[in-house]
C-alpha positions in Angstrom: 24.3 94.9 -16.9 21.9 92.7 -18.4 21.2 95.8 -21.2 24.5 96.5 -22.1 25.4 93.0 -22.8 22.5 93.0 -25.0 24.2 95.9 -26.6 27.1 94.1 -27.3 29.2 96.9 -24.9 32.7 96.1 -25.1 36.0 98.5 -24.5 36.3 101.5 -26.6 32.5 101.2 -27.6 30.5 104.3 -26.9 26.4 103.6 -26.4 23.9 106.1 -26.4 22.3 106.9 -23.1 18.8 106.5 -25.0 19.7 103.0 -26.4 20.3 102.2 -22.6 17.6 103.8 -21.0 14.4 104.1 -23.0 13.7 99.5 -22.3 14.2 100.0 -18.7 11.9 102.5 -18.2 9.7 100.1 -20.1 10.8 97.4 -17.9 9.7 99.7 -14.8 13.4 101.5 -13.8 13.7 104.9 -13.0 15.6 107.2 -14.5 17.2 107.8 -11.0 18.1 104.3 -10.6 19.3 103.9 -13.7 21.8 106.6 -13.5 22.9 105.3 -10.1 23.7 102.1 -11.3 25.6 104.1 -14.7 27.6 106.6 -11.6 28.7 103.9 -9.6 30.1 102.1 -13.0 31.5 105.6 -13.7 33.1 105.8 -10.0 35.1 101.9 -11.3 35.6 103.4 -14.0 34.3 100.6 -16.1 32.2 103.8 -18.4 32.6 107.3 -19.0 30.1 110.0 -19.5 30.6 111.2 -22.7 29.3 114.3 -24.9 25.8 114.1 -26.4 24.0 111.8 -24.1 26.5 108.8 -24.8 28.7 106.6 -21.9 31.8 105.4 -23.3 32.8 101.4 -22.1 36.8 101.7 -20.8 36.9 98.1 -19.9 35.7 94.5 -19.6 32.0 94.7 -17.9 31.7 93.2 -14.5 30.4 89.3 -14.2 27.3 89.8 -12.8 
């Protein structure tokens, strides 16, 4: 959450999946765990998977 609120993410914004990824893998994540975290946001549909490695954000990101 931290890394798309550095991304500014907001509703109707679409992020690419590198711009997400690539400074938690520096920060020591997983690519599994990240996209665990990025399926359960998909399963509240606060994002979307989107064509060519992007996540769309559908609404307001959770508090904390």
């Amino acid at each position: 959450m931290t890394r798309l609120r550095a991304l500014k993410a907001k509703p109707e914004m679409a992020i690419n999946l590198i711009d997400l990824e690539a400074p938690l893998n520096a920060d020591g994540f997983l690519e599994d765990e990240i996209m665990a975290i990025l399926q359960a946001l998909e399963q509240e549909k606060v994002i979307a998977f989107g064509p060519g490695n992007r996540i769309s954000i559908l609404r307001k990101l959770p508090e904390s």
